[in-house]
C-alpha positions as CSV (number, residue, x, y, z in Angstrom):
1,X,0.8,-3.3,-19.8
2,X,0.8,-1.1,-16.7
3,X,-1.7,0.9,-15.2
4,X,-1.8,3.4,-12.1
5,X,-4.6,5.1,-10.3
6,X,-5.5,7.6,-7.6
7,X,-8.8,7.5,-6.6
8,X,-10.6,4.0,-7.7
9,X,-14.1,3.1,-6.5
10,X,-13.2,-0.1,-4.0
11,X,-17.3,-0.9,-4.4
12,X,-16.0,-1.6,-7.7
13,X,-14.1,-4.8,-6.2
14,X,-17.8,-6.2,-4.4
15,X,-18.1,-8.7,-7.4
16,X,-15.3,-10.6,-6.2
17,X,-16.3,-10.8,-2.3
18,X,-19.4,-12.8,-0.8
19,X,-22.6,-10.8,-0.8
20,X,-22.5,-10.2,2.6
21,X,-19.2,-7.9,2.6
22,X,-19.6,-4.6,1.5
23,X,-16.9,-2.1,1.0
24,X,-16.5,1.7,0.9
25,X,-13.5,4.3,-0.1
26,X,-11.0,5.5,-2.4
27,X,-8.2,3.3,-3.1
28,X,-4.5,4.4,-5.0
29,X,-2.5,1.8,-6.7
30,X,-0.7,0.2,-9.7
31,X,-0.9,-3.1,-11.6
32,X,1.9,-4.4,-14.4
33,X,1.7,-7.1,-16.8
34,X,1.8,-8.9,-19.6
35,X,-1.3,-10.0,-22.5
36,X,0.0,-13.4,-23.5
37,X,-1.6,-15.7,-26.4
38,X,-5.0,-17.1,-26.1
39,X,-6.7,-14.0,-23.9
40,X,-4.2,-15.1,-20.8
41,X,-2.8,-12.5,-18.5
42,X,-0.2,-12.3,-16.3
43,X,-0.6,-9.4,-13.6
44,X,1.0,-8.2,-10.2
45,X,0.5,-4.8,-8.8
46,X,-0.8,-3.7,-5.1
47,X,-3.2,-1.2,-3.5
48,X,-3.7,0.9,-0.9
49,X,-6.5,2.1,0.8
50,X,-7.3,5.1,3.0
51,X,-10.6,6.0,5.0
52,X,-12.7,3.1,4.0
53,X,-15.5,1.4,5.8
54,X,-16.0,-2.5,5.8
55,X,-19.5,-3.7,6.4
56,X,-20.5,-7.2,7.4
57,X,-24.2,-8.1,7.1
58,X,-24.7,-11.1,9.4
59,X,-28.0,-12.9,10.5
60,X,-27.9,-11.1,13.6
61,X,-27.7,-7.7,11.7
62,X,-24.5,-5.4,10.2
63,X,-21.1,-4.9,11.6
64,X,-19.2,-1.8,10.3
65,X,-15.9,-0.7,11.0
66,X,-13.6,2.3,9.3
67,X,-10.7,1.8,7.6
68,X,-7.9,4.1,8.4
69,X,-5.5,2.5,6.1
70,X,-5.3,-0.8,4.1
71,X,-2.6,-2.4,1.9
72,X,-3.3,-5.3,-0.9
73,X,-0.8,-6.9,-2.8
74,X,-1.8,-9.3,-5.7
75,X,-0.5,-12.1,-8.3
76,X,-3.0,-12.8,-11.2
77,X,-2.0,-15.8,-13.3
78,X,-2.7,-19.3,-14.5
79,X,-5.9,-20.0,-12.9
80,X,-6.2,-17.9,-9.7
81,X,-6.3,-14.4,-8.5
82,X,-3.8,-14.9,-5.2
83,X,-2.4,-11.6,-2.7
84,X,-1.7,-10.2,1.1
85,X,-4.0,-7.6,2.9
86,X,-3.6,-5.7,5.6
87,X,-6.5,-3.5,7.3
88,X,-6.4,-1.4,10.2
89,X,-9.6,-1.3,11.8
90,X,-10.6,2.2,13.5
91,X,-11.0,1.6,17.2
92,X,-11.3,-2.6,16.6
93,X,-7.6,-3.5,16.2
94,X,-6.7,-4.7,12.7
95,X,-6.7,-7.8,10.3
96,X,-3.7,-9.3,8.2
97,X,-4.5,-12.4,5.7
98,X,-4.1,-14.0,2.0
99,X,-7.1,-14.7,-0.3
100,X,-6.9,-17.1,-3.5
101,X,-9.7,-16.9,-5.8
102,X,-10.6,-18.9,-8.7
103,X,-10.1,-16.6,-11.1
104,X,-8.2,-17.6,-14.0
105,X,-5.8,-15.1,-15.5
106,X,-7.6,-14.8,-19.3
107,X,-10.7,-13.2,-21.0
108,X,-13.3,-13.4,-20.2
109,X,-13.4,-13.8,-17.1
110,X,-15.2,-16.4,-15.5
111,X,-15.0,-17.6,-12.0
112,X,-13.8,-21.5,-11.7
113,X,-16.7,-23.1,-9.3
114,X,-14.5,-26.7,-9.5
115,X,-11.8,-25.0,-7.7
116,X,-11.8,-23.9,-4.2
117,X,-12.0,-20.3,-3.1
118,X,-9.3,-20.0,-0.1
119,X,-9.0,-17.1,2.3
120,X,-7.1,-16.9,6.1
121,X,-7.2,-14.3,7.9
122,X,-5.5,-13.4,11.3
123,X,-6.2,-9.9,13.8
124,X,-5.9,-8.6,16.7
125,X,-9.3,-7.0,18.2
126,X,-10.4,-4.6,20.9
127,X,-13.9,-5.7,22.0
128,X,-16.0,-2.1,21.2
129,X,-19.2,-3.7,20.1
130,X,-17.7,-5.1,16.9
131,X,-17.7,-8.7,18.2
């Protein structure tokens, strides 16, 4: 299996983040893979993002920043969903991290609530009113 695009919907993605995260922009990329037995899959691919906007709805009210450019690199097997991002932030510095999410490789797909949901994520930030 392989697959390419040009222009994918990232608000597409918001299923997979908390509800509090929004996302916005066009996204270019390319996954490959394999179907295996039993509705598993076995997937890596990457994509990259240009002129986005992330949105952050907090108790104290929404943080926005644009997203000149972001890069997202994935592994989808076994029983998580497991990759590397990379976000400039416009005018706020910029983030790097890794994610793993309970999302096992087969259909359908079904999020695993026994196993943990695991994110870090590191940056560097100008103080403009984001923080």
């Amino acid at each position: 299996m392989e697959m390419t695009w040009t222009a994918l919907d990232i608000a597409l993605l918001q299923p997979l983040g908390p509800k509090e995260l929004s996302l916005e922009g066009m996204a270019a990329g390319q996954m490959k893979g394999n179907w295996l037995p039993e509705g598993r899959l076995e997937a890596k691919g990457d994509l990259k993002l240009a002129q986005g906007k992330l949105s952050w709805r907090t108790e104290n009210g929404l943080i926005s920043a644009g997203i000149p450019q972001g890069d997202l690199d994935f592994s989808w097997r076994e029983e998580g969903l497991q990759g590397n991002l990379s976000l400039s932030l416009e005018t706020y510095g910029s983030l790097q991290g890794n994610f793993r999410l309970p999302l096992p490789a087969r259909f359908p797909l079904q999020f695993d609530p026994a196993r943990p949901f695991r994110a870090a994520l590191r940056g560097q930030a100008r103080e403009n009113g984001l923080l």
